[in-house]
N, C-alpha and C positions, 0 to 999 in steps of 0.2 A: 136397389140392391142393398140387400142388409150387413154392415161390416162384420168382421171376420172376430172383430172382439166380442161380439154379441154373440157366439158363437161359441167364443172360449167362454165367456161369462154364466149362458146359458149350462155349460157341461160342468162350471165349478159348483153351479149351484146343484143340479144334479148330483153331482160325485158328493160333495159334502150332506148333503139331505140323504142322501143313501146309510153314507158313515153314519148317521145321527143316528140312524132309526135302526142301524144294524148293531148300534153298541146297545142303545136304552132302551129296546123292546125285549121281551122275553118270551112271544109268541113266535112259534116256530112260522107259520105263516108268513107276518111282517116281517120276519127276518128276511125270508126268501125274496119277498119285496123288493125289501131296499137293498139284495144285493142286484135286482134286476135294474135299478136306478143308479145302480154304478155303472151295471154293463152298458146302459144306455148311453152314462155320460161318456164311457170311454166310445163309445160310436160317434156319436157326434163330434168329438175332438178327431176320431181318426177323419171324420168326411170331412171337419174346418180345414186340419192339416194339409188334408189332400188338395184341396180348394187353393190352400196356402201357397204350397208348394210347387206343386204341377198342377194346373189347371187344365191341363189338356188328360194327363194321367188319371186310369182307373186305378189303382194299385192300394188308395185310402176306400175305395166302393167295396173293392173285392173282402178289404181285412174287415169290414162294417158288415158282409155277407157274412164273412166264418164266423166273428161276434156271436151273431143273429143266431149261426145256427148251435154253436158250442152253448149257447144262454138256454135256447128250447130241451138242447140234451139233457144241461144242468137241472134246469127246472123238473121236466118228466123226472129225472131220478129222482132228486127233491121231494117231489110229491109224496112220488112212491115212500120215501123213507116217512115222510110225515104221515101219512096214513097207516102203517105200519107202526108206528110208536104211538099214534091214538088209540090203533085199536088193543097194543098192549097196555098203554097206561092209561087210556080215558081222559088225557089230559092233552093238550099240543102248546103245553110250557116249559118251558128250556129246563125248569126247577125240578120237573116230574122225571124228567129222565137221568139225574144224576144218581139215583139209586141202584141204575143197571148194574148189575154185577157181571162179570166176567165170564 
């Protein structure tokens, strides 16, 4: 059985590798990334916690479900928006779209 710290550790390193790459990248893509590499980490802490906590309890599965599915909605629009701003600016760099005008 693998301990429960291995578990917190594994989702800090997650959540912080997400932060890194969501501050210092400027492509719209890896942005999207590394915010799925947070929503990850925070999965995994909700399924440790639950583990933690109740061990008989679903209630960390179920909030790891909505996750899952709030992450896929985010992304699809996501997308959508980045494709959208490619095909107006030809670019999918964060620097390319500060020009929009109002």
């Amino acid at each position: 059985m693998i301990p429960i710290e291995c578990y917190f550790a594994l989702s800090a390193l997650l959540f912080f590798i997400g932060v890194y790459g969501f501050v210092t990248r400027r492509n719209l893509i890896a942005m999207l990334i590394s915010v799925e590499l947070v929503l990850n980490a925070v999965d995994i802490n909700f399924a440790a916690v639950n583990r933690l906590l109740y061990p008989q309890g679903m209630e960390g599965m179920f909030m790891t479900l909505f996750v899952i599915g709030v992450a896929a909605a985010e992304s699809a629009v996501a997308i959508a928006i980045i494709i959208n701003v490619y095909r107006n600016f030809r670019s999918d760099r964060v620097d390319s779209i500060k020009n929009m005008k109002w």
